[in-house]
C-alpha positions, -999 to +999 in steps of 0.1 A: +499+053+877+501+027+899+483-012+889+470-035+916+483-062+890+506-053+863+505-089+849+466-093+848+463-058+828+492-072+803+474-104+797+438-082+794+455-059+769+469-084+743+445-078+716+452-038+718+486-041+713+505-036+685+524-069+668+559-055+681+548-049+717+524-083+719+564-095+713+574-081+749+544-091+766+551-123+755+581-125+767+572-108+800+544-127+806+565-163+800+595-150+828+581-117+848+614-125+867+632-125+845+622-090+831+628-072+865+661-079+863+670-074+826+684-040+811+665-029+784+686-036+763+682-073+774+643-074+772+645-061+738+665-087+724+646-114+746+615-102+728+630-095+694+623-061+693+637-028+694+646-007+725+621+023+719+591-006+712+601-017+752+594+019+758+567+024+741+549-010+754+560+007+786+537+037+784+511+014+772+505-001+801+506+034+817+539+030+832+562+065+834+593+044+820+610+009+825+624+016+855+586+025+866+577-005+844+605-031+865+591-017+902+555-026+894+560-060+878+579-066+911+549-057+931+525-076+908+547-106+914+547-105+950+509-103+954+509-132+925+518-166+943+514-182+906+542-167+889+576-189+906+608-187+895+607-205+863+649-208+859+655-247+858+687-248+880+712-281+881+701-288+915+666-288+915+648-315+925+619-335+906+593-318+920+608-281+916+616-286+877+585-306+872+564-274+886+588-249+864+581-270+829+548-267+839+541-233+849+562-218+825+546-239+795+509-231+809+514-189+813+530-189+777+500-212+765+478-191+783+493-159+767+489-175+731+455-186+733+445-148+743+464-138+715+444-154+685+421-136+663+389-154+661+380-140+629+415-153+612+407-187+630+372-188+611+384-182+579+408-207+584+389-232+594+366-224+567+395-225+537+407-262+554+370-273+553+367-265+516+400-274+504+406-304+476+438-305+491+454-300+526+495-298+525+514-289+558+549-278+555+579-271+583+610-281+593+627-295+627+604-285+657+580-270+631+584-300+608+569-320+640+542-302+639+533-308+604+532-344+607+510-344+642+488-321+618+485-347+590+475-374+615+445-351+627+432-341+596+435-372+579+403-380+598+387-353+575+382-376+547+403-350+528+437-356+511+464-340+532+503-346+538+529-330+553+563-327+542+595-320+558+619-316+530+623-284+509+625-300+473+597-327+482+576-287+491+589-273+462+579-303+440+543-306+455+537-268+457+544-262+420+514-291+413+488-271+436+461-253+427+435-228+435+413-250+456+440-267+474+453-246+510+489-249+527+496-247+562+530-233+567+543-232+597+573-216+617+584-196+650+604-171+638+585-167+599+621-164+588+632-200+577+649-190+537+632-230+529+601-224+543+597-185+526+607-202+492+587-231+495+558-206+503+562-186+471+560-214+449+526-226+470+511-188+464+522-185+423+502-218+421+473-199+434+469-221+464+457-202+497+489-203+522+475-200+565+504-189+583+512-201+620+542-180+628+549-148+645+526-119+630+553-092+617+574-119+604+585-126+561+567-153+558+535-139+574+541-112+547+537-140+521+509-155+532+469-155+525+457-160+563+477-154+594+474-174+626+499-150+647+512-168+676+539-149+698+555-167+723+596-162+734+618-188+728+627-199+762+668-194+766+671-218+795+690-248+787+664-271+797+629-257+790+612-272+761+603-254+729+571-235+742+562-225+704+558-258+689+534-267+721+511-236+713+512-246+673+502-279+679+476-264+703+467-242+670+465-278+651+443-290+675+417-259+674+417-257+635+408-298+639+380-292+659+371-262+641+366-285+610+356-313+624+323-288+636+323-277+600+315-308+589+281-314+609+264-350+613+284-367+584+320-354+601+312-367+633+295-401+618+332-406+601+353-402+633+331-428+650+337-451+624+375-448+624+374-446+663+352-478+663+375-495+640+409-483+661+393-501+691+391-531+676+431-530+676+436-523+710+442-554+737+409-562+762+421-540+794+425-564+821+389-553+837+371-568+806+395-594+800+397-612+837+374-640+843+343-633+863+337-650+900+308-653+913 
């Protein structure tokens, strides 16, 4: 059967896919070109998934194979100005790898934000919102994240750190308790640290939310799951496309809370707004002397 636009019925069927074929529309969504010229073979391990779930994502999207599946993704393409070729060569120029960072980062954005479950989001934002305690663990790219996430709930009025290192985790986890919550976070769920650090969190009773790929260890370990699949861009020079979509995930679970809280909430960030204000230097249209 034959789609007017291959891409646009991928993107609409996100939520009705399983967590092994959301993997390969991921990863056809964030370089379609990409995919028509890959094997299968080569798709599968782009995705991280076997060669019979290519198949069978295949056939989801009503497509009589992956040869069928390659022909009408080239015809969705060719009717789809939007989707350029994202490969960042040597010789590009500013304006052509400035549009590819772009584009690339936005339909991968894009394909995250339609895969979120609302309902997981809720009862996240509802376990931060209650929590004595708010710890946010990761490492590298992930360990980034963490921080930027301390510096946004901090406004919360709730105490919350984020920590980087596996035996400052360890330490901290094993002191948790019941009403404290642990955002652990991670592309690939499969960091050894991370998993162990986790472990300790859950024996301590603490609730663990999960921002990490959906069928991964980690997400096995934890209490809530934010699923977030997005490929790994392999070029050399695109930027880490997950860590942008989990501080995106930050972001939402912030405003998420920061609703939670009502009137008093938003009566404390005008106060620590007002007061960061007061540090900044006059901009030069309130500073410059008046003529008449």
């Amino acid at each position: 059967m034959l789609h007017n636009n291959l891409l646009l019925q991928i993107r609409e069927s996100l939520s009705r896919f399983s967590a092994a074929e959301r993997k390969v529309a991921a990863a056809v969504l964030a370089q379609p070109r990409t995919a028509i010229s890959a094997s299968i073979s080569e798709l599968s391990r782009q995705a991280g998934v076997s060669e019979p779930t290519v198949v069978r994502f295949c056939r989801r999207i009503e497509c009589d194979g992956f040869q069928d599946f390659k022909v009408q993704l080239a015809q969705s393409l060719a009717a789809d100005v939007s989707y350029l070729d994202m490969d960042i060569r040597p010789g590009d120029s500013a304006a052509a790898y400035k549009q590819k960072v772009f584009d690339s980062v936005i339909n991968s954005l894009l394909t995250a934000r339609n895969q979120l479950d609302n309902t997981v989001i809720e009862r996240s934002v509802a376990a931060l919102a209650g929590a004595r305690k708010i710890e946010f663990y990761g490492f590298v790219a992930s360990g980034a994240v963490a921080i930027d996430a301390q510096n946004k709930f901090f406004h919360f009025a709730v105490p919350c750190v984020a920590y980087t290192d596996l035996h400052m985790q360890l330490m901290s986890a094993a002191a948790l308790g019941p009403q404290d919550v642990v955002v652990a976070i991670s592309h690939t769920g499969r960091t050894k640290e991370l998993i162990e650090s986790v472990k300790v969190a859950r024996q301590s009773g603490a609730t663990v939310i999960g921002i990490t790929a959906g069928d991964s260890p980690l997400a096995g370990l934890c209490s809530l799951v934010i699923a977030v699949e997005v490929p790994e861009n392999t070029d050399l020079y695109m930027p880490t496309i997950s860590r942008i979509a989990h501080l995106l995930v930050i972001d939402v679970l912030a405003v998420g809370v920061a609703l939670h809280g009502g009137v008093e909430a938003a009566k404390r960030l005008q106060k620590m707004k007002t007061v960061l204000q007061g540090r900044r230097l006059p901009s030069e249209e309130t500073s410059s002397p008046q003529h008449d």
